[in-house]
C-alpha positions as CSV (number, residue, x, y, z in Angstrom):
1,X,-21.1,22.5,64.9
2,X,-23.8,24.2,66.3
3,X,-26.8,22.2,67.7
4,X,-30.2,21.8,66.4
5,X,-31.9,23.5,69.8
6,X,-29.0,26.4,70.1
7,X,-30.1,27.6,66.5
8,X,-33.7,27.7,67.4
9,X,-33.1,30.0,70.5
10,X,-30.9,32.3,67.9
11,X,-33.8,32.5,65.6
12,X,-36.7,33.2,68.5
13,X,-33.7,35.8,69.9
14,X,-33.7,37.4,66.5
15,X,-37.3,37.4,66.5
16,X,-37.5,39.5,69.7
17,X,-35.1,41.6,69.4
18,X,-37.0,42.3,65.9
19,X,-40.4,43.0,67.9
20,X,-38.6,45.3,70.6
21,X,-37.3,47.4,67.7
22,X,-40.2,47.7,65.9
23,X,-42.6,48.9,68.9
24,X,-39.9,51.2,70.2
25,X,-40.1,52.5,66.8
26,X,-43.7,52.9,66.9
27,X,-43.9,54.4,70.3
28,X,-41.0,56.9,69.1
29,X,-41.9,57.7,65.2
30,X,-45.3,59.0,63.6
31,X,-46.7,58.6,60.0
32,X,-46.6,61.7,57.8
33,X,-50.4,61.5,58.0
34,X,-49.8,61.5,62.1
35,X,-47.5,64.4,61.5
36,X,-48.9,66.9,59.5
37,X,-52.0,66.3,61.7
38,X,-50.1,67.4,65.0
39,X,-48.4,70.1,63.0
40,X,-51.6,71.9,61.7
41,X,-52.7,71.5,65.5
42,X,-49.5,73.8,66.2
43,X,-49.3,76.3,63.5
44,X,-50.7,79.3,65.0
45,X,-51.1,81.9,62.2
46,X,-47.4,84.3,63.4
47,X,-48.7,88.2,63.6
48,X,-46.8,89.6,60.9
49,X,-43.5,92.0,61.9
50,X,-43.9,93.8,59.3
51,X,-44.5,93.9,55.8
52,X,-40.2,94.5,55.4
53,X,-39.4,92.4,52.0
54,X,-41.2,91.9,48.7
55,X,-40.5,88.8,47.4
56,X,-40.4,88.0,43.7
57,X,-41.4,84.7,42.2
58,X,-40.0,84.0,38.9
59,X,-42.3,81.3,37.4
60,X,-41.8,79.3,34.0
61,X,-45.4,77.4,33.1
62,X,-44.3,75.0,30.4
63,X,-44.7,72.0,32.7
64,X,-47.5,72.8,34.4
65,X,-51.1,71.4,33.3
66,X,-54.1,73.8,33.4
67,X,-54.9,72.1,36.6
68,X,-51.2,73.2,38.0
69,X,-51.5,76.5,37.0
70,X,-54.7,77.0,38.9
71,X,-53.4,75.5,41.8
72,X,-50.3,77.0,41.7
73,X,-51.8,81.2,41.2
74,X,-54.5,79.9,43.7
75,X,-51.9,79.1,46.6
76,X,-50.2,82.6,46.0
77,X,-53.9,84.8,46.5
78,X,-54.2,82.5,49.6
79,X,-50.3,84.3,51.0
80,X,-51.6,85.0,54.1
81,X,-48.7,88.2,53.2
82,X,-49.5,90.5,50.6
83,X,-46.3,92.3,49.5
84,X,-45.2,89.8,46.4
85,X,-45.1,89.6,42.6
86,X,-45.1,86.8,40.8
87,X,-43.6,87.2,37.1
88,X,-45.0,84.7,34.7
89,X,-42.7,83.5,31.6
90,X,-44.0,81.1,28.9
91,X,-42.4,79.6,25.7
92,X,-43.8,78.5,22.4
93,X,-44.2,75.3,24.2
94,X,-47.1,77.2,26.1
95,X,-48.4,80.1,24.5
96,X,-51.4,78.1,24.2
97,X,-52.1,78.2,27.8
98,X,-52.3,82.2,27.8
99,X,-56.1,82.7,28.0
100,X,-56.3,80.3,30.5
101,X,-53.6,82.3,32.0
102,X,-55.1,85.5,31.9
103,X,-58.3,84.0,33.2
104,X,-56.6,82.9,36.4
105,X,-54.9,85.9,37.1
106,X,-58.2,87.9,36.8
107,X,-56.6,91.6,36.5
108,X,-54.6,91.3,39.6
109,X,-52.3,93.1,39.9
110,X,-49.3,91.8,41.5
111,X,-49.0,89.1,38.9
112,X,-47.2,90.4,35.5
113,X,-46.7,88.0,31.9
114,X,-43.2,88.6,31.0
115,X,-42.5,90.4,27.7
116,X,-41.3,88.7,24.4
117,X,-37.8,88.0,24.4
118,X,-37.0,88.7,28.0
119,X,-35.8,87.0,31.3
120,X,-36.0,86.8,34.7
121,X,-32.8,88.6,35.1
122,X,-33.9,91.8,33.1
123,X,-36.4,92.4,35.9
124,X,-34.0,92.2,39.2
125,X,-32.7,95.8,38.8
126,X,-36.6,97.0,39.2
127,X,-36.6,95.8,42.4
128,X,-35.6,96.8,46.0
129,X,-32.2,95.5,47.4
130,X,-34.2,94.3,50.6
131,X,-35.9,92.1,47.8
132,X,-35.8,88.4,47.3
133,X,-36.5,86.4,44.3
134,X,-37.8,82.8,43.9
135,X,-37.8,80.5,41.0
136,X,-40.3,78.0,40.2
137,X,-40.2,75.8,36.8
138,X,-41.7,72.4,38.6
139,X,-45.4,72.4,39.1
140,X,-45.5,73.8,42.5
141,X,-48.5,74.6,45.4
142,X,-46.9,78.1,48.4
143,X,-48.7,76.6,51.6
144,X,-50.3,79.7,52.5
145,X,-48.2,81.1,54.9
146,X,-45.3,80.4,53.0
147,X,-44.1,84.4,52.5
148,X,-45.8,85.6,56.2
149,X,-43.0,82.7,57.7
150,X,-40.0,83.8,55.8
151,X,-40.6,87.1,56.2
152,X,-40.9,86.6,59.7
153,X,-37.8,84.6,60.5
154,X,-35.9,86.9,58.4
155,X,-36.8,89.9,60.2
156,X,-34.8,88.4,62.9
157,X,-31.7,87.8,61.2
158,X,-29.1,90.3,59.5
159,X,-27.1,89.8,56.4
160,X,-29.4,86.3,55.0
161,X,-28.4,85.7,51.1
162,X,-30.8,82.7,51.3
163,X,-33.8,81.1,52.8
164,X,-35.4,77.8,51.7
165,X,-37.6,75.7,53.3
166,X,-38.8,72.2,54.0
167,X,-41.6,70.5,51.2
168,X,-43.2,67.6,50.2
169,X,-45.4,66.5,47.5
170,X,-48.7,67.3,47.3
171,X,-51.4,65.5,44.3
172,X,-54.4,67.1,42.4
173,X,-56.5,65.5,45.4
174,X,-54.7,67.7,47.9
175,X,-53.4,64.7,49.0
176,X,-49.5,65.4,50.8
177,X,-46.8,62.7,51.0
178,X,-43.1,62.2,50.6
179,X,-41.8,65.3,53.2
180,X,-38.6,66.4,52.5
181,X,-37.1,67.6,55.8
182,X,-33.7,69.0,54.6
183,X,-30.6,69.3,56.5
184,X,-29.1,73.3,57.1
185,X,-26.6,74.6,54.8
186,X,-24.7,71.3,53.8
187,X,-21.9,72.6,50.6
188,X,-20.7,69.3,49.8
189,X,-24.2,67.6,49.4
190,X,-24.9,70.8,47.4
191,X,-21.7,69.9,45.0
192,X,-23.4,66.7,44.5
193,X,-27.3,66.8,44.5
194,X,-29.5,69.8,44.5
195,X,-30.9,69.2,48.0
196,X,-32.9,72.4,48.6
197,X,-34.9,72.2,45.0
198,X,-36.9,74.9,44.1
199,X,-38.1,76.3,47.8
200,X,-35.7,79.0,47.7
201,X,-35.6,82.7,48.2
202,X,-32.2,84.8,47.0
203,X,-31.5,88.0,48.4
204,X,-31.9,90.4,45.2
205,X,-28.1,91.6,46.9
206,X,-26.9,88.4,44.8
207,X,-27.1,89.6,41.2
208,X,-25.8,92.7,40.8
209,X,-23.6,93.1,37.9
210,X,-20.6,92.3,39.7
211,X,-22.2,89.0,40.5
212,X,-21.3,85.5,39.3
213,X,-24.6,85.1,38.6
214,X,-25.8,88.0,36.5
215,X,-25.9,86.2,33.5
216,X,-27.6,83.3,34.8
217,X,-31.1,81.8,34.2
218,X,-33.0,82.5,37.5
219,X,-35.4,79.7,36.5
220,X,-32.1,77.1,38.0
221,X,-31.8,77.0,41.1
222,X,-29.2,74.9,41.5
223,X,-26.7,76.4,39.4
224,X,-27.3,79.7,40.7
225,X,-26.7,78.1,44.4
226,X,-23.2,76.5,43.5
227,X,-22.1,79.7,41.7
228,X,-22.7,81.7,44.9
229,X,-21.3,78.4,47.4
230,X,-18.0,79.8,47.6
231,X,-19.7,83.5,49.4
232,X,-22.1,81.8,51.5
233,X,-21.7,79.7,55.0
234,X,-24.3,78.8,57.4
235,X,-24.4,82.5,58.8
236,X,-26.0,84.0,55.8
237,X,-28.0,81.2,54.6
238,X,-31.8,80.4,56.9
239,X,-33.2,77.1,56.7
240,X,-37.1,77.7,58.1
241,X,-37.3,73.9,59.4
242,X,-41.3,74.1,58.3
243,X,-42.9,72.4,55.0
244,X,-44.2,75.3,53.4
245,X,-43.6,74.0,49.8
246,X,-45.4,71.4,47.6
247,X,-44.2,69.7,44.5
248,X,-46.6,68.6,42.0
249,X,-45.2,65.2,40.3
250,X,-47.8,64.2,38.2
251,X,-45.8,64.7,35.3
252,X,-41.6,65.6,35.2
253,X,-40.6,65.7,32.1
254,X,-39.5,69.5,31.2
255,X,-38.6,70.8,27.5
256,X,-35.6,69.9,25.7
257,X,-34.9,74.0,25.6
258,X,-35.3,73.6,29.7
259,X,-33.1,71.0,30.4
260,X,-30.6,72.1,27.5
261,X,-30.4,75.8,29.6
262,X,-29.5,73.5,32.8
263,X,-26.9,71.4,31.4
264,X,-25.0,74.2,30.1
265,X,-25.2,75.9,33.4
266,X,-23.8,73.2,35.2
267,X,-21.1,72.3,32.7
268,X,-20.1,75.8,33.1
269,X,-19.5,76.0,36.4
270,X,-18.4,72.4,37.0
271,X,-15.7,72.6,34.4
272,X,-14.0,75.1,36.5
273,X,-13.5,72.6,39.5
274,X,-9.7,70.8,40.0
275,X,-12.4,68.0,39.6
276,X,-13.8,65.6,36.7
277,X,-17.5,65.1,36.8
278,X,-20.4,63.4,35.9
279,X,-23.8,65.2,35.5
280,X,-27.5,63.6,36.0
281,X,-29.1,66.6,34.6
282,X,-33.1,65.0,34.6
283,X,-32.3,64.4,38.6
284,X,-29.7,67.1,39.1
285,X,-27.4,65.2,41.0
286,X,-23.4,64.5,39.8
287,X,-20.3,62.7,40.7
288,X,-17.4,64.4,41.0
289,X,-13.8,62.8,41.2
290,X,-11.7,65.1,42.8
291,X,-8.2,65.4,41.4
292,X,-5.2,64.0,43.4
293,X,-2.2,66.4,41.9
294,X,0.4,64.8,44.0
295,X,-0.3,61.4,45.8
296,X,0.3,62.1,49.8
297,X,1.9,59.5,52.2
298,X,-0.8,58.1,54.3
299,X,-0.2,56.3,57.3
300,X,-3.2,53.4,58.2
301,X,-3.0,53.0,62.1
302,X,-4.2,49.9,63.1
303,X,-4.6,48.8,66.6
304,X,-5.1,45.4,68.2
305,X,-5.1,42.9,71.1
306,X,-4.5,39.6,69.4
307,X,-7.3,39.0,66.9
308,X,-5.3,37.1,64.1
309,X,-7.9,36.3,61.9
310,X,-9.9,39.8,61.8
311,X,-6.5,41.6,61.9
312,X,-5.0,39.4,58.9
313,X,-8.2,39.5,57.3
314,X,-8.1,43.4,57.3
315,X,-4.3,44.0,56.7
316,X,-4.5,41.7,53.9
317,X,-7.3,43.6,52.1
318,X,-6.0,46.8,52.7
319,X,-2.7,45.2,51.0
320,X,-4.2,43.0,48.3
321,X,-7.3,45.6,47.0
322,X,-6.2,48.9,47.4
323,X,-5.5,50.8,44.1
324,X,-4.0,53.8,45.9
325,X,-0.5,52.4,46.4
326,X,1.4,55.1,48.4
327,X,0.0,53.9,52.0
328,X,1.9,52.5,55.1
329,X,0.5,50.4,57.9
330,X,1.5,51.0,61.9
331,X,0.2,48.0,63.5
332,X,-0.1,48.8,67.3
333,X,0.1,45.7,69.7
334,X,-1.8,46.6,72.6
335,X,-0.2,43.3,75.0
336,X,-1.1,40.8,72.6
337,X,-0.4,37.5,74.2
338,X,-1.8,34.7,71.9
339,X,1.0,33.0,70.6
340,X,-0.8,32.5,66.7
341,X,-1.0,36.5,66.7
342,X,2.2,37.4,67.5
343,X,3.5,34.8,65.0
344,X,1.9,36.9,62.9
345,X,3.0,40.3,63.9
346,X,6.7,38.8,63.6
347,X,6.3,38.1,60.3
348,X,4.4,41.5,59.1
349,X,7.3,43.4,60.6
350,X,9.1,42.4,56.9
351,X,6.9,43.5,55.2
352,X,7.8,46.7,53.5
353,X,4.6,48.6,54.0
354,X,3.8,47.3,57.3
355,X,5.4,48.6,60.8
356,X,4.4,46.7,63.8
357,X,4.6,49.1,67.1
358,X,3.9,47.8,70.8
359,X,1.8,49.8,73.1
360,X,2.6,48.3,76.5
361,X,-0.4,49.5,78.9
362,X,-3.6,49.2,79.2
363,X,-6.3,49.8,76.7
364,X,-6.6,53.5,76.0
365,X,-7.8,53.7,72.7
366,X,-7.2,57.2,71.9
367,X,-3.8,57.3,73.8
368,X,-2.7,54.3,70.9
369,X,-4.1,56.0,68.4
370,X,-1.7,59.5,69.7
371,X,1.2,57.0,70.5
372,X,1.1,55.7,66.7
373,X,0.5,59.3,65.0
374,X,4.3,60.3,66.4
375,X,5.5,57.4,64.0
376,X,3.7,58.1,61.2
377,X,5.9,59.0,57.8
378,X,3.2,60.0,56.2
379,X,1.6,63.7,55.7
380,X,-2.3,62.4,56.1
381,X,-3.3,59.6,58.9
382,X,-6.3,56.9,58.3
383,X,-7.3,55.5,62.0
384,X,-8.3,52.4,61.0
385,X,-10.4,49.0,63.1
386,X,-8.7,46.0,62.7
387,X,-11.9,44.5,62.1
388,X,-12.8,46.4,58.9
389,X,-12.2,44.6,55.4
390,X,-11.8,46.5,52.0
391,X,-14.2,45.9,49.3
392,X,-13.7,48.2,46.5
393,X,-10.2,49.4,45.0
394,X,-10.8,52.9,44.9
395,X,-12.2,53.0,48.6
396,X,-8.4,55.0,49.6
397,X,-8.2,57.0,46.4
398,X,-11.3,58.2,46.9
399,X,-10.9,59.2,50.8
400,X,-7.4,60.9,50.2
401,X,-9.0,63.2,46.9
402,X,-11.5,64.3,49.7
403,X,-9.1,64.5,52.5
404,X,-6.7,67.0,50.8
405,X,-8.8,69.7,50.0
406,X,-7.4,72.9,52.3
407,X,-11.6,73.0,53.7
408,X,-12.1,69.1,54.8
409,X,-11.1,68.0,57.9
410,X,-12.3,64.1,58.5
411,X,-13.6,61.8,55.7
412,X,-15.2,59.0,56.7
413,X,-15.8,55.3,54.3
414,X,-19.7,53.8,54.2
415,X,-19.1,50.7,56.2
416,X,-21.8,47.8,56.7
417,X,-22.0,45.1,58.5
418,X,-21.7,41.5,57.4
419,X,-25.0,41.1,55.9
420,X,-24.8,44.0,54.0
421,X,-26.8,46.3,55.8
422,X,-25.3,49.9,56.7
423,X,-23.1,50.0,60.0
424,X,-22.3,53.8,59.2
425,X,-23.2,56.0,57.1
426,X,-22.1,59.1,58.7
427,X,-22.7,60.7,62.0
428,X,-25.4,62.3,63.4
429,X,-25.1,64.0,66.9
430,X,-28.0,64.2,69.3
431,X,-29.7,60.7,68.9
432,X,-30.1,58.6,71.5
433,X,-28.9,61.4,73.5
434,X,-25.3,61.6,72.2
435,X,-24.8,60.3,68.4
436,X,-25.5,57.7,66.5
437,X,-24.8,56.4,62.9
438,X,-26.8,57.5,59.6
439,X,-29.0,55.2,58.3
440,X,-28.1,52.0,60.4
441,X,-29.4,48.7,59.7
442,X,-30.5,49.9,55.7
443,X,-30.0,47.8,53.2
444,X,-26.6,47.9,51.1
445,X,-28.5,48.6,47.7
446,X,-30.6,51.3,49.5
447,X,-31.0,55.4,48.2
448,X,-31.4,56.2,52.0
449,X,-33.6,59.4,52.7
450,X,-34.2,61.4,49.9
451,X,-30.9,59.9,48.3
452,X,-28.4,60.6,50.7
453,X,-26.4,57.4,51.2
454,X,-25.6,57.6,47.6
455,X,-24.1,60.8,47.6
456,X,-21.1,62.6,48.8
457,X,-21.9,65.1,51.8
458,X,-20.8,67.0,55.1
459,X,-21.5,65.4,58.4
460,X,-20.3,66.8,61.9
461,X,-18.6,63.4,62.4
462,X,-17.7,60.0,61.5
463,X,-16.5,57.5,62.6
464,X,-12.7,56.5,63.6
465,X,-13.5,52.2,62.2
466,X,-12.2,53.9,59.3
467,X,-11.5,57.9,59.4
468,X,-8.6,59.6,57.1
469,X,-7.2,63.3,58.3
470,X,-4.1,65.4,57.3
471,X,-1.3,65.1,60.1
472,X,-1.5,68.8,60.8
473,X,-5.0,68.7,61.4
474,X,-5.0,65.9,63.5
475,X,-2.2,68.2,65.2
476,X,-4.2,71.2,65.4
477,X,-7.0,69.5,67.0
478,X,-4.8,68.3,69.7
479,X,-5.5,64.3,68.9
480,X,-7.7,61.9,70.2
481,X,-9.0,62.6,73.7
482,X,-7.4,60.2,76.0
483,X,-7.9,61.6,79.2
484,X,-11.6,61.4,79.2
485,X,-13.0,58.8,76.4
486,X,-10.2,56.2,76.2
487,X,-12.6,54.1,74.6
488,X,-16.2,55.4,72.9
489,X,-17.1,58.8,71.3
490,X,-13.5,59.8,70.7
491,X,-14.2,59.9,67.4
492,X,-17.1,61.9,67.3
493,X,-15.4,64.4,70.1
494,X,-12.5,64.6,67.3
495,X,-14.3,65.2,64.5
496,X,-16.0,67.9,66.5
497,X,-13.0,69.9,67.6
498,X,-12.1,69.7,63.7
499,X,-15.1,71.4,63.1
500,X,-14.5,73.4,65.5
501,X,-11.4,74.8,63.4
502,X,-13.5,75.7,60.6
503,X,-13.4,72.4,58.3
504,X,-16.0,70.6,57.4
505,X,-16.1,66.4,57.5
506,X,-17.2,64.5,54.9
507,X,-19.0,61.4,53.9
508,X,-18.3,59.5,51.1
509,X,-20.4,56.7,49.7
510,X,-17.6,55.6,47.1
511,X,-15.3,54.3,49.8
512,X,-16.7,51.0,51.0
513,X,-15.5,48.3,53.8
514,X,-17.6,45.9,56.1
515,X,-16.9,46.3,59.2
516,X,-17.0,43.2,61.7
517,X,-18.2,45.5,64.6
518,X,-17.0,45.0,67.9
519,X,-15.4,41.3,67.4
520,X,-11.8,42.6,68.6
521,X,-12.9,44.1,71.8
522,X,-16.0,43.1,72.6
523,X,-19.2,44.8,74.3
524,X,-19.7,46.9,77.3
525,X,-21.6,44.3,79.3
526,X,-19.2,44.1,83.0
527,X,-20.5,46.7,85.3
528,X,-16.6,48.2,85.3
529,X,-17.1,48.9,81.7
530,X,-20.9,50.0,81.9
531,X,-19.4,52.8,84.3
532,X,-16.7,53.6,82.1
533,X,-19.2,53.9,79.1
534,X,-21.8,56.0,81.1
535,X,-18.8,58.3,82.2
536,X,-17.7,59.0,78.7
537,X,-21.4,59.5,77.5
538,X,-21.8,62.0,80.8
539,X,-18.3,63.9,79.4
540,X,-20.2,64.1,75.8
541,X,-23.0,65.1,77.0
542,X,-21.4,68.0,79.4
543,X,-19.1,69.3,76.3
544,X,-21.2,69.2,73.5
545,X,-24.3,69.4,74.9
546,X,-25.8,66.2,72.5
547,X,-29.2,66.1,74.5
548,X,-30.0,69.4,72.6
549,X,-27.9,69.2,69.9
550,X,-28.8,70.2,66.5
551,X,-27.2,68.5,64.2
552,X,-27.2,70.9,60.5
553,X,-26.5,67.5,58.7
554,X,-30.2,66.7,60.4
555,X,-33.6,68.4,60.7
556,X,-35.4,68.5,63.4
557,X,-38.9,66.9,62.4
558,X,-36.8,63.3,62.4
559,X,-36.5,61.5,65.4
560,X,-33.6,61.5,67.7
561,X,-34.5,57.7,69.1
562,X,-33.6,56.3,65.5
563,X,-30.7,55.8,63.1
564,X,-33.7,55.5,60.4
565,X,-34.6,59.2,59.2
566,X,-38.1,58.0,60.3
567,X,-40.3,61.2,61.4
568,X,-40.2,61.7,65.4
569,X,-42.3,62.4,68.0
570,X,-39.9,65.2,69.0
């Protein structure tokens, strides 16, 4: 039982450690306010290159207020870049805003109303091939040297389909909040939520009338984005890392005809998946459930020094809740000696799914991990902690309908700790001057930053607590390094050379276990392991280069002290 005095010197540690985390987050973090402050400070208006691309914005006023519309045909005659047309479509639902309209505009030129009866699309072929087109539907402010910037970056690029941008939300006070600093070209977030919005430019190269997307409504974004996925990778798509957007929220609600156009969009494009799918079209997000045609062998490695209760504990979730049923368990005994766990171990050896092996040498995590992979039957390979815990049935059917796909190399499960705050929610490399987990210490019911720990997306790494992988890709990647990291950041130097390859890892938030952190093996607090951990951080840091690392799933106006998305100092 623990004494009256011990659990007072518990809480005041609790109550420090608190404090030291909150003013190292102070001294490492700024308000948006603090921010955008330092940023104008920075922004030097860029000479232009040259006046090389016309863009195009394709703009649908049926949501916007009077007020909007000002605001918005304001911000373009501020473009501190003149070559642009905007192209101005209205409805029944706002025919009754034309004068107003027409009074804004005041006779220039570079604005145009669209004709009865036509769309965006019947427009494209009037323009250059160097062109790029825009579509706004949202009430919606261009900071002023939105154009001069992307035409600036993309005069030093070749072959860009896309460029979109950073934004934020900005009032009828002028008031800005709420930045959305976006991560580079992310496909499997993409799949699942419309990340980059409405701050988009498309190469005009994109709908020609071979194109998937010539008979699309250019006023979608999204849709026109997923139909075009497949063509595009991070070498053809610029992400200008600068808020140059603002979304007007006043009021969101779009016309039935709008949201109609969207749906059917979406439907026809998701329906053409190996996937089913749900569809949030109001918040353009979706769930899909990728299709498992034949259900693959996996093979759970498990290691473990002794540890009876946190092995049991996990062994017997992973037995007792999974609803994926086609699994075996390798149990690695790494010189267990505690008379209770080997007990144990004897008697899991009968169990048809379970396979006890013995590792007889010292602690080399990634060398187990290899050891056990040369058993394994089956055709994809979960390394898994044996101080994790299972709490929802699907958490294995989901990660093998992920990890089968020919393009996905790791999948990683959202793990928390016991009091249901996130231990890992992917990995992001370059904080705290190698990598550190997404979203750490949030709470379990949390959206995260702009809704990410509630959707499926593409991380560089994730963690091996619990990491599924086919067995020729663990193969192909050579294994787990067990020359230089026996112990930390093999995982993330795995899941690295996988990239490496040309797949991309995954997150999923649909796979979920708590993960008892650390219990089996302890902490890095004897000087012989301090040198071992500062020799594999030194290795990291050699071979990836993580203290300039940076990280697409990440942006670089958040800080790299934090596991937060909390806006740095950097």
């Amino acid at each position: 039982m623990i004494s009256l005095h011990l659990k007072n010197q518990l809480k005041k540690l609790r109550v420090i450690v608190s404090l030291v985390r909150y003013y190292r987050k102070k001294r490492n973090t700024v308000s948006y306010r603090q921010w955008l402050k330092k940023e104008s400070s920075h922004i030097s208006e860029n000479k232009l290159v040259d006046s090389k691309y016309l863009f195009c914005i394709f703009c649908n006023l049926d949501s916007f207020s009077n007020l909007q519309i000002k605001l918005f045909i304001n911000s373009l005659k501020a473009q501190t870049y003149n070559y642009w047309q905007c192209i101005i479509f209205t409805s029944e639902f706002s025919s009754g805003k034309l004068p107003f309209i027409f009074k804004q505009i005041n006779s220039d030129g570079r604005f145009l109303l669209c004709e009865p009866g036509k769309q965006p699309i019947d427009y494209i072929s009037e323009f250059s091939s160097d062109s790029y087109l825009m579509c706004v539907r949202s009430p919606y402010v261009c900071a002023n040297r939105m154009l001069s910037a992307c035409n600036n970056e993309l005069s030093t690029e070749n072959d860009i389909q896309i460029v979109y941008f950073d934004d934020d939300l900005i009032d009828l006070k002028n008031r800005r909040s709420n930045p959305d600093f976006k991560p580079d070209w992310n496909l499997d977030l993409l799949l699942n939520q419309n990340y980059i919005g409405q701050s988009v430019f498309f190469s005009k190269k994109l709908f020609n009338s071979e194109s998937k997307c010539s008979n699309l409504n250019l006023l979608f974004s999204w849709p026109i984005l997923l139909n075009i996925s497949e063509q595009l990778d991070k070498s053809n798509c610029l992400h200008i890392t600068s808020v140059l957007g603002h979304e007007i929220r006043e009021n969101k609600e779009h016309s039935s005809s709008i949201i109609d156009s969207l749906k059917s969009s979406l439907l026809s494009y998701f329906s053409k998946l190996d996937a089913e799918f749900e569809i949030d079209v109001q918040n353009e997000t979706a769930r899909l459930y990728w299709n498992i045609a034949e259900e693959p062998l996996v093979s759970l490695i498990i290691p473990t020094y002794n540890g009876y209760e946190i092995t049991k504990q996990a062994i017997d979730s992973i037995l007792n809740k999974s609803n994926y049923s086609n699994f075996e368990i390798l149990l690695v005994d790494n010189n267990s000696d505690c008379a209770k766990s080997l007990n144990y171990f004897d008697k899991l050896e009968k169990h048809k799914k379970v396979t006890v092996l013995r590792y007889p040498h010292p602690f080399n995590y990634s060398a187990i991990n290899n050891f056990a992979v040369k058993y394994a039957k089956g055709s994809v390979i979960g390394l898994i902690n044996n101080d994790v815990e299972v709490i929802n049935g699907e958490w294995l059917e989901e990660m093998v309908s992920h990890v089968i796909r020919k393009d996905i190399g790791c999948v990683g499960a959202k793990l928390y700790y016991p009091n249901n705050t996130i231990q890992h929610a992917g990995v992001i490399i370059g904080l705290g001057g190698c990598a550190g987990h997404s979203h750490k210490f949030y709470a379990r019911a949390s959206s995260g930053f702009k809704n990410r720990l509630q959707v499926v997306q593409n991380y560089s790494a994730v963690t091996a607590a619990c990491l599924l992988v086919r067995k020729n890709v663990f193969e192909e990647a050579g294994g787990l390094n067990e020359k230089d990291l026996t112990v930390a950041f093999n995982d993330v130097d795995f899941c690295l050379k996988v990239e490496s390859l040309g797949y991309r890892n995954l997150w999923t938030p649909y796979a979920e276990l708590y993960h008892h952190e650390s219990i089996s093996r302890g902490f890095d607090t004897t000087p012989e392991k301090r040198a071992r951990a500062d020799k594999e951080l030194a290795y990291m840091q050699s071979k990836w280069h993580t203290l300039d690392y940076k990280d697409p799933a990440y942006n670089k106006n958040l800080t790299i002290h934090h596991e937060d998305f909390s806006i740095g100092r950097n």
